[in-house]
N, C-alpha and C positions, 0 to 999 in steps of 0.2 A: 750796600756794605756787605763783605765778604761775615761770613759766622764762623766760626771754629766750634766746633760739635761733638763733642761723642756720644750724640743719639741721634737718627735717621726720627724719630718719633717728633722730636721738639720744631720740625720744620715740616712734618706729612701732611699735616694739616689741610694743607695751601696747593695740595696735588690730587688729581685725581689717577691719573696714568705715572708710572714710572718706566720708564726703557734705563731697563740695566746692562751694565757689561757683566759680561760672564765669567772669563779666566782674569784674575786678579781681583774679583769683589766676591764671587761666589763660589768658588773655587781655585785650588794652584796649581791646578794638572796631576795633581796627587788626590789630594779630599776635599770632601766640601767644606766651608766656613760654617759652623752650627748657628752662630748669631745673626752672619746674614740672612742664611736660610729663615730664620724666625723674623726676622725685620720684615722683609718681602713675604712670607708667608700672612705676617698682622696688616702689613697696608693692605692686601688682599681680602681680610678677611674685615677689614671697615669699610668695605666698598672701594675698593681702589683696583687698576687695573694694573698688572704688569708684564712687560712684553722685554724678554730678552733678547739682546740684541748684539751681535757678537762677529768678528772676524774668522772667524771659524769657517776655513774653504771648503765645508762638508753642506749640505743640504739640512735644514731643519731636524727633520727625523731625526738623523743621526747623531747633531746635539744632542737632543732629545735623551737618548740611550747613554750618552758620554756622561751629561750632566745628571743621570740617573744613577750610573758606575761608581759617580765619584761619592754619593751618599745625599744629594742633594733630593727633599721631596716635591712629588706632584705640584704640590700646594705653594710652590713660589711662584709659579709663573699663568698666566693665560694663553700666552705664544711667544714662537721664538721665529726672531728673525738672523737670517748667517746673511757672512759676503758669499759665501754659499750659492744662496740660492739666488743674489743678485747676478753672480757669474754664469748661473745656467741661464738666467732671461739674454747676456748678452751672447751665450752658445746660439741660444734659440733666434736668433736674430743674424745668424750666421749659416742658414743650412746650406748642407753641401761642401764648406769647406774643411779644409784639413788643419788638422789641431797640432803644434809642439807641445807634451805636458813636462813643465819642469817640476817636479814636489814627488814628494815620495806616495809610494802605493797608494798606502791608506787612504790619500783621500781621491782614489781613482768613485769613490760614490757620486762625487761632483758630476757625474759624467754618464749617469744608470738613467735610463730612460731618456736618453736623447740621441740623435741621427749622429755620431760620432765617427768620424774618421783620424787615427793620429797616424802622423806624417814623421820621418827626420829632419833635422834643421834644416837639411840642403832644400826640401820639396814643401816642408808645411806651411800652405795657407797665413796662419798667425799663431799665438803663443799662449796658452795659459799658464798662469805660475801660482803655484798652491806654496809653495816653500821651498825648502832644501832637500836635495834626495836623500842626506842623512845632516840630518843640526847636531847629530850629539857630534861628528867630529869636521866637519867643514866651516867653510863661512864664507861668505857671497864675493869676496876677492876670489875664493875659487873659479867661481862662474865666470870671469872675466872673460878668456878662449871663447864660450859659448855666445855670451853676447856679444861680441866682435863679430863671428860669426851672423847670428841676429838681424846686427844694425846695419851688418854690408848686404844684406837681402832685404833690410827696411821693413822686419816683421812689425805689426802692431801686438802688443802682449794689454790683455788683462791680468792683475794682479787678483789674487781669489783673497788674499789676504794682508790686506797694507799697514797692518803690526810691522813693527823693525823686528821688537823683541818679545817675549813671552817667557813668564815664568813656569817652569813643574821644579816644585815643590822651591828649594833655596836657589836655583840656577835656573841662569839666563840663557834662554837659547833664540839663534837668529831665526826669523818667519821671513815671511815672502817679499812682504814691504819691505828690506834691506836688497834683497836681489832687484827691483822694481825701483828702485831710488838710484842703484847704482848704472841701470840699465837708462833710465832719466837722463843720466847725470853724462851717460856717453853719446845723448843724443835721440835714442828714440823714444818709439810713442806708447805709452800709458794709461792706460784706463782702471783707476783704482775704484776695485768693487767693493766698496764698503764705507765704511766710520773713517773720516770725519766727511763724507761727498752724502750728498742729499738723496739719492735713491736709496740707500737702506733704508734709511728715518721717514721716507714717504709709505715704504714697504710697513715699519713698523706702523705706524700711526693708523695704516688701513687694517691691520689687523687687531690693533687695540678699539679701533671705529667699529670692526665686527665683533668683538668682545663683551663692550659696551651696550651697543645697540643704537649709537648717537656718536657725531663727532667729537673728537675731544681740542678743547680750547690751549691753544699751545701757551698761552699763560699757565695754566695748571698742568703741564706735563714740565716733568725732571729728568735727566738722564745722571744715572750714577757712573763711576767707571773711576780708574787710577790712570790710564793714557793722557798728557797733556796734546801730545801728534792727534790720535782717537777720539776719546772718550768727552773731552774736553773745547779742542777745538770743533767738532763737529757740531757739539752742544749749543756751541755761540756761533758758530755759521747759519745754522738752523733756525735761530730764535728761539731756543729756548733755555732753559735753566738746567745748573750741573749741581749736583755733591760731588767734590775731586774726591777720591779717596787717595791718602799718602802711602799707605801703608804693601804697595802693589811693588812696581816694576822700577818707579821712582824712588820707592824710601834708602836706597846709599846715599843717593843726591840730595834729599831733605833730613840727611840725619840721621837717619833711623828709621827703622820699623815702626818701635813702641811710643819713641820720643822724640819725635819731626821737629825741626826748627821752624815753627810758623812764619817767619823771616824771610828763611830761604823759599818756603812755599810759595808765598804771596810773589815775590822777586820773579821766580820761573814763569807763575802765569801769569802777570806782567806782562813781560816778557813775550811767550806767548798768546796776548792780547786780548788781555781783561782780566775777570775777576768771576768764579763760579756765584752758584748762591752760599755754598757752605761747602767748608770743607773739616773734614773727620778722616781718623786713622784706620779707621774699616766701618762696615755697616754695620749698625749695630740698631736694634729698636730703640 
């Protein structure tokens, strides 16, 4: 039976490990959440382990620094795992060929310490896709010309981040997983490195297992997160148990921010097939 909550406290109990989402539970690309930060801070500090886990096409570290900027402390997490650093394992699995990078600069770190060559469409090997070259004014029908292009040379692309959307601060902007869906959708081939596919959460789990010092029993691990694509479906792929949070990327669709239609909640994931353990409007202890 689904719970409707507004404590993270009244279900910790029954968890040893949490795997959090990052943008939309603990931050919005702007600041950190004060009371998540303190939620995750207290399971931590009753012996619980938590390991952030996030679509984030950047390498750990530089979470690391992001999640730092935005005011969040040390003290919520034990490790972070990105699609990041899933996308370097499939770089590394690749030497010698030539790269396409679609996404903008910034997350040229995905790609720092490794044998890298980038190419133009006409000559590159395969395709990484971190996101849009600029989201505040595009959107992934732009890209269309390009994957046309792509799909007549039968590039394979890893996606570094299979988010559609992502919030900073009140606004929606498109991510990678919108260019990688629509690239799908014209035919070629995809490799989404991240939430909801099982090499992140194998990724997590060894590092909350080194954390620990013992495996952790996936009956007592939780993944929190707002994505029902992500955060959610991943959770129940996995086997293991979710907090939805409403309050994230979805709350137009349920209503509101403050004051979700539990109705319309329950219907969506549903819908998208099943039922979390609990679902609450943000993390709160």
């Amino acid at each position: 039976m689904t719970i409707f909550t507004d404590t993270f406290s009244s279900i910790a109990s029954g968890y040893d490990v949490v795997l959090s989402d990052v943008w939309g539970v603990v931050h919005n690309g702007v600041a950190a959440f004060p009371e998540a930060c303190e939620a995750l801070t207290r399971f931590r500090e009753g012996g619980g382990t938590v390991v952030l886990i996030t679509n984030a096409p950047r390498p750990n570290g530089v979470v690391a620094a992001q999640v730092e900027h935005f005011g969040a402390p040390r003290s919520i997490y034990d490790a972070i795992v990105s699609s990041g650093d899933v996308t370097r394992d499939e770089i590394a699995k690749r030497p010698g060929q030539t790269i396409l990078h679609v996404g903008p600069k910034r997350d040229l770190s995905i790609f720092e310490g490794l044998d890298v060559t980038f190419a133009p469409v006409e000559s590159a090997d395969y395709v990484i896709c971190s996101g849009l070259f600029n989201e505040d004014t595009e959107t992934p029908d732009d890209y269309q010309p390009l994957l046309e292009q792509m799909l007549a040379r039968k590039l394979f692309m890893v996606c570094g981040n299979p988010d559609v959307v992502v919030e900073r601060g009140e606004q929606l902007l498109y991510c990678a997983g919108a260019i990688a869906d629509l690239y799908a959708r014209l035919g070629g081939e995809v490799l989404y490195a991240g939430k909801p596919y099982a090499p992140i959460y194998d990724l997590a789990l060894k590092l909350a297992e080194k954390a620990r010092g013992k495996l952790a029993d996936r009956k007592r691990v939780i993944a929190i997160g707002d994505s029902v694509r992500t955060d959610f479906k991943g959770a129940s792929s996995y086997g293991i148990d979710c907090l939805f949070v409403t309050g994230g990327i979805h709350s137009a669709e349920f209503g509101g921010r403050d004051d979700p239609d539990p109705d319309a909640v329950e219907r969506v994931l549903i819908a998208a097939g099943g039922k979390p353990r609990a679902i609450a409007r943000k993390l709160k202890w």
